[in-house]
C-alpha positions in Angstrom: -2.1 5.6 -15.7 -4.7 8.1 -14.6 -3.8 7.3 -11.1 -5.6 3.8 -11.0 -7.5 5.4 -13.7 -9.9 7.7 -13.3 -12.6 7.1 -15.9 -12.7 5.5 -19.3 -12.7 9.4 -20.1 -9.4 10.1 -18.5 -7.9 7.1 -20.4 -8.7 7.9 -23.7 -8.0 11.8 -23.1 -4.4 10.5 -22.6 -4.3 8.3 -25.7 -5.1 11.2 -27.5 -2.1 13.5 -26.1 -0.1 10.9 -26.5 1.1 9.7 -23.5 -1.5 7.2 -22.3 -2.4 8.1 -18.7 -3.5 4.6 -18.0 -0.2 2.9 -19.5 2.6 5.4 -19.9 3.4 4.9 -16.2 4.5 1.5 -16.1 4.5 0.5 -20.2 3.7 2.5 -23.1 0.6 2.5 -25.7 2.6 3.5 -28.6 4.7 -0.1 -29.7 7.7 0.4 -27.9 11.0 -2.0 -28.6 13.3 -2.0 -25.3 16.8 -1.8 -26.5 18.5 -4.5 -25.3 16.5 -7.8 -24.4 14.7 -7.7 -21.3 17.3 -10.2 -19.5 20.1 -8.1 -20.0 18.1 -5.4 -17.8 17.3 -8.0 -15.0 21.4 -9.6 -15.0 22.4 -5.7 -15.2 19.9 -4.8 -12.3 21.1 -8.3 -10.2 24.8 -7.7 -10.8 23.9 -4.2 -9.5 22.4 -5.5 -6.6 25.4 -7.6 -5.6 27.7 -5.0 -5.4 25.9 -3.0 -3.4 25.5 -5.6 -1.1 29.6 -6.1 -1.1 30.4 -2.5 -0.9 27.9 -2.4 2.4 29.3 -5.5 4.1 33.0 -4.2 3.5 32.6 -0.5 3.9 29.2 0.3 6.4 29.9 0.2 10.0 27.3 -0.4 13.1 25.4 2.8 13.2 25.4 4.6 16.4 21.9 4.6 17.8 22.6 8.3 19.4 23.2 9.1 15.9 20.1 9.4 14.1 18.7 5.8 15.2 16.9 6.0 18.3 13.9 3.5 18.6 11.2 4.6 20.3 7.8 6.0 20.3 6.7 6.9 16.8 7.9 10.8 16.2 4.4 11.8 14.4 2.9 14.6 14.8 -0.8 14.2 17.0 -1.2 17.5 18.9 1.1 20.4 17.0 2.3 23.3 18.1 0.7 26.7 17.8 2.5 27.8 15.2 1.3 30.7 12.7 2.4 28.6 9.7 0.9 25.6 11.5 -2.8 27.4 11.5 -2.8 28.9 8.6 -1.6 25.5 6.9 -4.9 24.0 8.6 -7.1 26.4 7.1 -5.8 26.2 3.1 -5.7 22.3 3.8 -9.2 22.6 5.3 -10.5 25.0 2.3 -8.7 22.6 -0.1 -10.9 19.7 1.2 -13.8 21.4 1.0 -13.7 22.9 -2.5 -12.9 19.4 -3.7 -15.8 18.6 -2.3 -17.9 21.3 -3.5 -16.5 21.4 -7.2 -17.4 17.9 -7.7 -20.6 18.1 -6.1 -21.5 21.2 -7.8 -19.4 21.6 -10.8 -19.1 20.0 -14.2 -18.6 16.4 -14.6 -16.2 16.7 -16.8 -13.1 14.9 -15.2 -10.8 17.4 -17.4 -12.5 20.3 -16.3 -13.3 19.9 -12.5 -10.4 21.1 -10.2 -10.9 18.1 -7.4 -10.0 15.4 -10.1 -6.4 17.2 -11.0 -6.2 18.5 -7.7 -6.5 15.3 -5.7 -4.7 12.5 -7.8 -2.3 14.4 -9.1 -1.6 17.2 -6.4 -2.8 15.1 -3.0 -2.1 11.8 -3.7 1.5 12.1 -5.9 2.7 15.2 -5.7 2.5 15.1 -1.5 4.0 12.2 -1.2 7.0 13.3 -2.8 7.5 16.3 -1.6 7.3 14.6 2.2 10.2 12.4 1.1 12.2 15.1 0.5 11.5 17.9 3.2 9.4 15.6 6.1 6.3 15.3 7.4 4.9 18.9 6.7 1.3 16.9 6.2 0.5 15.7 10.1 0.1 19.4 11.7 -1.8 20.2 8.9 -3.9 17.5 8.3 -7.3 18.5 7.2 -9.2 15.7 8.9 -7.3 16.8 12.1 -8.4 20.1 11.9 -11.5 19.5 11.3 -11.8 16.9 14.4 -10.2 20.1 16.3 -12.7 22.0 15.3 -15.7 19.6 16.4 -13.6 19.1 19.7 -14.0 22.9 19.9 -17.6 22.3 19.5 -18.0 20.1 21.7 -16.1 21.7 25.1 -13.1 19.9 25.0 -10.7 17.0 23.4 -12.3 13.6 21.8 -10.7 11.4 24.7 -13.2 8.0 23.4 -16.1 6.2 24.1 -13.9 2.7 24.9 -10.2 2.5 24.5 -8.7 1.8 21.2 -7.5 -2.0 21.3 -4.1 -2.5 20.8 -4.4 -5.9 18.9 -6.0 -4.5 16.0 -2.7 -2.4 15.5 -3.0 -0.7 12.2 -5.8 -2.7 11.0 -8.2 0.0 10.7 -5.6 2.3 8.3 -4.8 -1.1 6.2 -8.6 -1.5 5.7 -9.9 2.1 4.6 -6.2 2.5 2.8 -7.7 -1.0 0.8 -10.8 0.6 0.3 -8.8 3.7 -1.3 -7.0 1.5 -3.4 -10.0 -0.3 -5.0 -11.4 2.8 -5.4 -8.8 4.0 -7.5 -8.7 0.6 -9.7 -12.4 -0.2 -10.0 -14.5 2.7 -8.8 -14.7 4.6 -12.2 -15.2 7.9 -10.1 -16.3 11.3 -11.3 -15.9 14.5 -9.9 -19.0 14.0 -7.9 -18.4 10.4 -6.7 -14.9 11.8 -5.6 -16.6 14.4 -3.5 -19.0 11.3 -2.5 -15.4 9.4 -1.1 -14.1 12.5 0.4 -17.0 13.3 2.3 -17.6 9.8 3.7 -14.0 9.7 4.7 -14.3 12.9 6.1 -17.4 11.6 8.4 -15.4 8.3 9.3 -12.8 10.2 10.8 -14.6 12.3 13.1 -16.6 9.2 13.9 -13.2 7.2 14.4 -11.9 10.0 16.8 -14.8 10.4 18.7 -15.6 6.5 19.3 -11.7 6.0 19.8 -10.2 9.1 20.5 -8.5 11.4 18.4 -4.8 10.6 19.4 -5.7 6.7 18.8 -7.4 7.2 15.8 -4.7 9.6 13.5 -2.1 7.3 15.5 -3.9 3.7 13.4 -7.0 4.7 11.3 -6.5 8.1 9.4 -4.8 6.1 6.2 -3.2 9.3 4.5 -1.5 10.1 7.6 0.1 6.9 8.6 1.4 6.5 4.2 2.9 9.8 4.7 4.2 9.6 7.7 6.4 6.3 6.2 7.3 8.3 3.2 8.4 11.6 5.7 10.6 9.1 7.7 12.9 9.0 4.4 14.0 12.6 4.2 17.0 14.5 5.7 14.6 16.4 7.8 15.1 14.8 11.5 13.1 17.1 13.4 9.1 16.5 12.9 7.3 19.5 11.3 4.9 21.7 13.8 7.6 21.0 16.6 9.6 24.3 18.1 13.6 22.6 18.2 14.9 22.7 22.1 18.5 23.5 22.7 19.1 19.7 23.4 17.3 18.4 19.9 18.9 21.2 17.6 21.4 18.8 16.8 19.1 16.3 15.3 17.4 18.7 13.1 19.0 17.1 9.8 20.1 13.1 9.4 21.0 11.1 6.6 18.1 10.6 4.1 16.4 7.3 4.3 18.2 6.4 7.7 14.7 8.2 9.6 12.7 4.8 8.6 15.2 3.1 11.6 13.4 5.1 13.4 10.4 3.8 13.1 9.3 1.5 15.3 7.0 -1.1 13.6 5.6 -3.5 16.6 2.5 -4.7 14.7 2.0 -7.0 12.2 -0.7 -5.0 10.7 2.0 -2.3 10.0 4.3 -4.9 7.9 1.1 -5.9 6.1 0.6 -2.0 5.6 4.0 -1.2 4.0 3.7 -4.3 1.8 0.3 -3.7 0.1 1.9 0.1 -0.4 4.0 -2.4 -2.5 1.9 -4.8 -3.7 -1.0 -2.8 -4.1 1.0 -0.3 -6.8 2.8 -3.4 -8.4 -0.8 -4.9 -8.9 -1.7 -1.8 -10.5 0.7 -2.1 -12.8 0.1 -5.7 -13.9 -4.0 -6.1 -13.4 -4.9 -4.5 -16.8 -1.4 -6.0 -19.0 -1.8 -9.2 -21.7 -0.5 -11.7 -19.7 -2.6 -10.8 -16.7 -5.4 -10.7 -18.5 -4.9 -13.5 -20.8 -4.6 -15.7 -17.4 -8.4 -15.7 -17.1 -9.8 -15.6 -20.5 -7.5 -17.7 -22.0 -6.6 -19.8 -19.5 -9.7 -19.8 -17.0 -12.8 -18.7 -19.3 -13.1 -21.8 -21.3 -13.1 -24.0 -18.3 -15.8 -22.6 -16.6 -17.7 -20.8 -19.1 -20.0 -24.3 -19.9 -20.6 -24.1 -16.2 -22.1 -20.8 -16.0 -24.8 -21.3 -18.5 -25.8 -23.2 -22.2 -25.9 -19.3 -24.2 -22.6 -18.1 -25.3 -24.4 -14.2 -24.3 -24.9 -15.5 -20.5 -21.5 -17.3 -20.2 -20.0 -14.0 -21.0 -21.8 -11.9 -18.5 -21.7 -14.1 -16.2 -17.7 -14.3 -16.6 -17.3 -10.7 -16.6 -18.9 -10.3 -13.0 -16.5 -13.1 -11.7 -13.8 -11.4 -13.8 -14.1 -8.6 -12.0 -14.5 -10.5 -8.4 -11.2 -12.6 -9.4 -9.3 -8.8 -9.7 -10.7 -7.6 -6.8 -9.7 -10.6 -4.8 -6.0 -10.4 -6.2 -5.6 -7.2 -5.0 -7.3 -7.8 -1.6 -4.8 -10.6 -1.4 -1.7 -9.2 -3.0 0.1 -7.9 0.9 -0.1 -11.6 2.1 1.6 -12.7 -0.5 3.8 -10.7 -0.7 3.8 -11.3 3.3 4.7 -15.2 2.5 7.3 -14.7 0.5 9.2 -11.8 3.1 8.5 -14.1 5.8 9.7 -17.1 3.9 13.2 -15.0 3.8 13.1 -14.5 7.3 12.7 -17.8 8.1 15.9 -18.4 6.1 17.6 -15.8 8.1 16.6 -17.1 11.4 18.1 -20.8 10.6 21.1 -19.4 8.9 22.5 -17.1 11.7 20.6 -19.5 14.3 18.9 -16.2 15.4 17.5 -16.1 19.1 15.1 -13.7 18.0 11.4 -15.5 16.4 10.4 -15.0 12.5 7.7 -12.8 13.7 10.5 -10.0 15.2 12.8 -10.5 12.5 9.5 -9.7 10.0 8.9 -6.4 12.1 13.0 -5.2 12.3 13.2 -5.6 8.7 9.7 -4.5 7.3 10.9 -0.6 6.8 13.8 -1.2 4.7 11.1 -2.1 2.4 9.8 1.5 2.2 12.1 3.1 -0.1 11.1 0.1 -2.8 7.3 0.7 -2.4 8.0 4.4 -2.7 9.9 4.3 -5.9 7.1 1.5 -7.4 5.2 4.9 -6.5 7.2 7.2 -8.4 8.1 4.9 -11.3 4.2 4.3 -12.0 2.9 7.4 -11.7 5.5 10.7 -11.7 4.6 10.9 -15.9 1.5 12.3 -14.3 2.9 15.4 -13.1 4.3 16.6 -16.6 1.2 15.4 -18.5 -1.5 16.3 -16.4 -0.2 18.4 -13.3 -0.1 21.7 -15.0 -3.6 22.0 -15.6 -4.1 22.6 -12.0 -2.9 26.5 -13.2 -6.0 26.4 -15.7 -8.1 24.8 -13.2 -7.5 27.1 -10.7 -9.0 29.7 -12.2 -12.5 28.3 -13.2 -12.7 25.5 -10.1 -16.1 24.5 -11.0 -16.2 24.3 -14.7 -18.4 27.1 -15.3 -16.4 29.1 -17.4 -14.9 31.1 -15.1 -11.9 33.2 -15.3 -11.1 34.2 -11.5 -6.8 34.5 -11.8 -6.7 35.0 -15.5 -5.8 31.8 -16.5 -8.5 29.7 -17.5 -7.7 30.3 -21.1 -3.7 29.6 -20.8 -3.0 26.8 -22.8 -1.2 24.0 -21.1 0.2 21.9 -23.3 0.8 18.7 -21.7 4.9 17.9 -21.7 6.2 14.8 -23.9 8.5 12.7 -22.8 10.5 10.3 -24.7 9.2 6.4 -24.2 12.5 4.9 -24.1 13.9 7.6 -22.0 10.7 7.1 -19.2 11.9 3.2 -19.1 14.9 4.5 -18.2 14.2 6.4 -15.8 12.2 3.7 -14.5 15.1 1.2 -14.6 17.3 3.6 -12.6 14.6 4.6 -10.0 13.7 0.7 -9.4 17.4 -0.6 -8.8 18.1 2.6 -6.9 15.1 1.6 -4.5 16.0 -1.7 -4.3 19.9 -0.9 -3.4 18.8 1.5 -0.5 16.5 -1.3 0.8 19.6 -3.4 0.8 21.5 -0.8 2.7 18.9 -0.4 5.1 18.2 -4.3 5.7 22.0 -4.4 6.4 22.2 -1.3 8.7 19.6 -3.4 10.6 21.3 -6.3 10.2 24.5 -4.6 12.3 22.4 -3.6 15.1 21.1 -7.1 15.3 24.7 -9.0 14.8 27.1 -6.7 15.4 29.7 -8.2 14.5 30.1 -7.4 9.7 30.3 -11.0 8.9 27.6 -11.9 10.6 25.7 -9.2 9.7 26.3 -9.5 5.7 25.8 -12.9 5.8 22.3 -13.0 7.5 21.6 -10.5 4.4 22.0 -12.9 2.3 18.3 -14.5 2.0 17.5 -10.1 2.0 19.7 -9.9 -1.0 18.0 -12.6 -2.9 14.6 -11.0 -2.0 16.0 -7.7 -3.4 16.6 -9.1 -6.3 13.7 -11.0 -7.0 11.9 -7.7 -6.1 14.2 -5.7 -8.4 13.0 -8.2 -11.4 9.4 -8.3 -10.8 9.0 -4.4 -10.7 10.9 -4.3 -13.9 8.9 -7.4 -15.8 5.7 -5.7 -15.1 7.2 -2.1 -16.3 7.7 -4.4 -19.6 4.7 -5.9 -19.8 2.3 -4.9 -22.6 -1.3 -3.8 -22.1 -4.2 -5.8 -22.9 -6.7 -4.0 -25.4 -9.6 -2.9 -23.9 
């Protein structure tokens, strides 16, 4: 997919280099036979599942909070050091920003030849992310909307401390809304280079608006989106020590942990966090099905002919009439899609609760357990979107030479072919296959290390995993249907 597609252009660009950006991430244009039936994937994947669950109820012990588990205040970064690497990372993110801006403002509209589109979807928005997992949180201290929020607070005397103090009830609800608004851009907003810039520069003015109504350590703490999805992702790397932060002789030892372990770290006290890490999952999951046959045979198959006669007596009318409520009816699944997904987690806790007779409410049991659902949302992430790096990431080193489009040759290699890298259909569902159970078995092993610290005693612990397990799996089989699923023509 061209990252939630980014034009009608970018889509049929990628059917002609044969690796569709808008399906090869989750299915593939070319016909495509899986080679064994679907089911034997989804038993394979659920057998799987169950012995990861038995090796971690026989074989994980209670994790030592001292360890690499300490709950506390969130360990993002708000106010970084001084640093050299710190400020001279502010100002290439900062001249990143605003050439993405200017190239689309100012450059051709060509979504092939205009740096910001490449550099954005496929360098920003994937290629970040996955370098965070791995190595940390490198993005906070250098957070281009931070720096420039710095460099108004410069401005302006002295530090954004707000106009009224950031309400605590609305949590994360500002990030969840603008990280919404992202999303449907991405899906539905048929951007350009210049309506990219548009986005960038609007976001760009909310957040110094956020910071200065709110404060600036409130506002990258809830509203800046980007900062709170990487943040989530950085918690799953080895690197225990948060980037921009000098190590003390007493926190040297935490410098490396276990990966994935950091998201125990995380303290999630807000519901409008949970409801954040599940549209990460149901937002990318919804990507993959909102455009495939059976999705969109659901409405014009199924819902079209009932209230087409309604709509109007011309068969013309009913059509475009149809289409605009199409469009509404997609628009409102995706809005919904994290409260669904919400109902059904919650429905597990519930289960949990009765089962171990829990003193602690549904609602805490929802916010202990909401992070071991990070590594799944992550490799949804990866599984839809990483052909994007091999068939369009390495015209960034074409693009970097002629930013704007205007023939340009700065570096020397405008003209340097870069032939777009083929991969093998049935080896990409592979891939896919392996990177979805894998996700799925460390949420597992997570849930369960949570499960220790809130039982104690194994037994107990593996068998209030149980409803988790059955989650997992369902999970596990829905990401895989919808990687199966073949998309509708257009």
């Amino acid at each position: 997919m061209s990252l939630r597609s980014w034009s009608a252009t970018a889509a049929a660009f990628a059917v002609l280099i044969a690796l569709p950006l808008d399906t090869a991430a989750h299915v593939f244009a070319q016909p495509y036979t899986l080679p064994v039936p679907f089911s034997v994937y989804a038993y394979a994947a659920s057998a799987a599942l169950l012995v990861s669950f038995l090796v971690a109820g026989l074989f994980v012990a209670a994790p030592k909070l001292g360890a690499f588990a300490r709950p506390g205040p969130p360990r993002h970064i708000v106010d970084a050091d001084s640093s050299w690497w710190t400020h001279i990372g502010r100002v290439v993110s900062v001249a990143l920003l605003l050439l993405c801006i200017g190239t689309g403002f100012a450059g051709n509209q060509n979504v092939f030849a205009n740096f910001n589109m490449t550099f954005f979807w496929i360098g920003f928005v994937l290629a970040v992310p996955y370098a965070v997992a791995i190595v940390g949180d490198f993005y906070a201290p250098v957070n281009p909307w931070r720096a420039i929020v710095q460099l108004a607070e410069n401005a302006a005397g002295g530090p954004f401390v707000g106009l009224v103090r950031y309400p605590q009830r609305l949590g994360y609800v500002p990030g969840l809304l603008l990280y919404m608004a992202f999303i449907w851009l991405e899906l539905f907003g048929q951007l350009l280079p210049r309506g990219l810039s548009a986005a960038l520069a609007v976001y760009t003015i909310i957040n110094l608006v956020g910071a200065y109504v709110v404060g600036t350590k409130a506002w990258f703490e809830f509203g800046e989106f980007f900062g709170i999805f990487l943040r989530l992702m950085g918690a799953m790397s080895m690197r225990a020590r948060p980037w921009g932060h000098s190590a003390s002789a007493g926190d040297a030892r935490f410098a490396w942990r276990p990966p994935f372990v950091g998201l125990l770290e995380v303290p999630v006290r807000d519901l409008s966090l949970v409801l954040f890490i599940l549209f990460m999952l149901s937002s990318t999951a919804f990507d993959g099905l909102h455009s495939t046959l059976p999705w969109v045979s659901l409405f014009w198959k199924n819902l079209y002919p009932g209230i087409a006669p309604w709509l109007s007596d011309t068969p013309a009318m009913q059509f475009k009439l149809s289409t605009q409520i199409y469009y509404g009816w997609q628009w409102l699944a995706l809005l919904a899609s994290p409260f669904v997904y919400l109902l059904v987690y919650a429905a597990a806790m519930v289960v949990v609760r009765r089962l171990m007779r829990a003193q602690l409410t549904v609602r805490e049991l929802v916010l202990r357990f909401a992070t071991s659902l990070v590594p799944i949302a992550f490799v949804y992430h990866l599984t839809h979107y990483y052909t994007l790096l091999f068939s369009q990431g390495g015209q960034i080193v074409r693009l970097v030479s002629d930013p704007f489009g205007f023939g340009w040759n700065l570096f020397g290699t405008a003209r340097q072919a870069i032939a777009p890298l083929m991969l093998d259909v049935g080896n990409i569902w592979l891939t896919q296959v392996a990177l979805i159970l894998a996700g799925h078995i460390v949420g597992v092993y997570l849930a369960h290390l949570e499960a220790l610290r809130l039982f104690t005693q194994p037994r107990r612990a593996a068998m209030s995993q149980l409803p988790m397990l059955l989650l997992m799996v369902a999970f596990t089989n829905l990401g895989l249907w919808i990687l199966s699923l073949p998309i509708a023509a257009s």
